[in-house]
C-alpha positions, 0 to 999 in steps of 0.5 A: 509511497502511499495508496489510495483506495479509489473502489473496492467491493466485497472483501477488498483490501490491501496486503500490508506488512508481516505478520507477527512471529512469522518464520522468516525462512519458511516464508522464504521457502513457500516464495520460492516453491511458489516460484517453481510451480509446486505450490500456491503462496498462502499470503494470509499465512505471512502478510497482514491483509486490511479491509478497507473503505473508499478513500482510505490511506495507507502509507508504504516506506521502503521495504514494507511488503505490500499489495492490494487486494482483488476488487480494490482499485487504488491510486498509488502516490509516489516520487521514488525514482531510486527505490525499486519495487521487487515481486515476491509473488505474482498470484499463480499468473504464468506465462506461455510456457506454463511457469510462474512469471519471473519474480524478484525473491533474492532482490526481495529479501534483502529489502523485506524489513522483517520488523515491519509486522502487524502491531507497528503497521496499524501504529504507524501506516494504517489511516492516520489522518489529521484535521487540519481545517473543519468548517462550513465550505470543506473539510481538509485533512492530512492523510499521512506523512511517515518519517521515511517520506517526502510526500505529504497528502492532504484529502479536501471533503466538499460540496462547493467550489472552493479556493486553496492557498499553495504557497507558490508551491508544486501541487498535484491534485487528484479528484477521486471521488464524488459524493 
């Protein structure tokens, strides 16, 4: 999966991956105390958060601990009928009873690829863009394709009409700006 940032204002951003020399069990134990209503998860204390700008990329394989941040509003890019998306934390929303919505800890934790922290994150999810074309009528560049995914993006720059070769190929274009 990969997001898009599509608007944001303010301090806007995405959650993205552990934090360096994190202790695994205490952040565990905070999720879980969050869950019953005791305390509110301090998600700066365990995730990465990245500021971000208008049309940024972010890629998001398989067991990276992710979310956007409030005043960002994001595209998100995915083909993964068979992998799930567990909630470890629901941001104090409650329910009518006045509890903490259901979540998805235990599920969570078998999936939280724990070596997913701050130094790999930046190497390997955080804008990695490639020129691919850079001329007079557009500017088209690869936006990110990790190892553990299938779906390639690229991201067209342009101020006119202009015409693409897909090779007969499936393509799914989103227009999610305008200069």
């Amino acid at each position: 999966m990969k997001i898009i940032i599509i608007r944001l204002k303010d301090d806007g951003g995405v959650y993205l991956g552990l934090k360096e020399g994190i202790d695994k069990n205490q952040m565990l134990t905070d999720l879980k105390c969050a869950q019953e209503g005791r305390v509110s998860f301090d998600t700066e204390k365990y995730v990465n958060k990245f500021h971000a700008k208008k049309h940024d990329h972010f890629l998001i394989p398989a067991g990276t601990i992710h979310c956007s941040s409030k005043n960002c509003m994001v595209l998100e890019i995915s083909a993964t009928p068979y992998i799930f998306t567990f909630k470890l934390w629901d941001w104090d929303r409650l329910v009518l009873d006045g509890l903490p919505r259901p979540i998805h800890i235990e599920d969570g934790e078998k999936n939280i690829q724990w070596n997913r922290t701050t130094s790999w994150v930046k190497d390997n999810l955080v804008n990695h863009v490639e020129v691919i074309h850079d001329g007079d009528d557009y500017l088209e560049e690869r936006t990110g394709l990790h190892e553990l995914e299938f779906i390639e993006t690229h991201r067209f720059t342009s101020n006119q009409i202009t015409y693409h070769q897909t090779d007969h190929g499936f393509n799914m274009l989103n227009l999610v700006g305008t200069y």
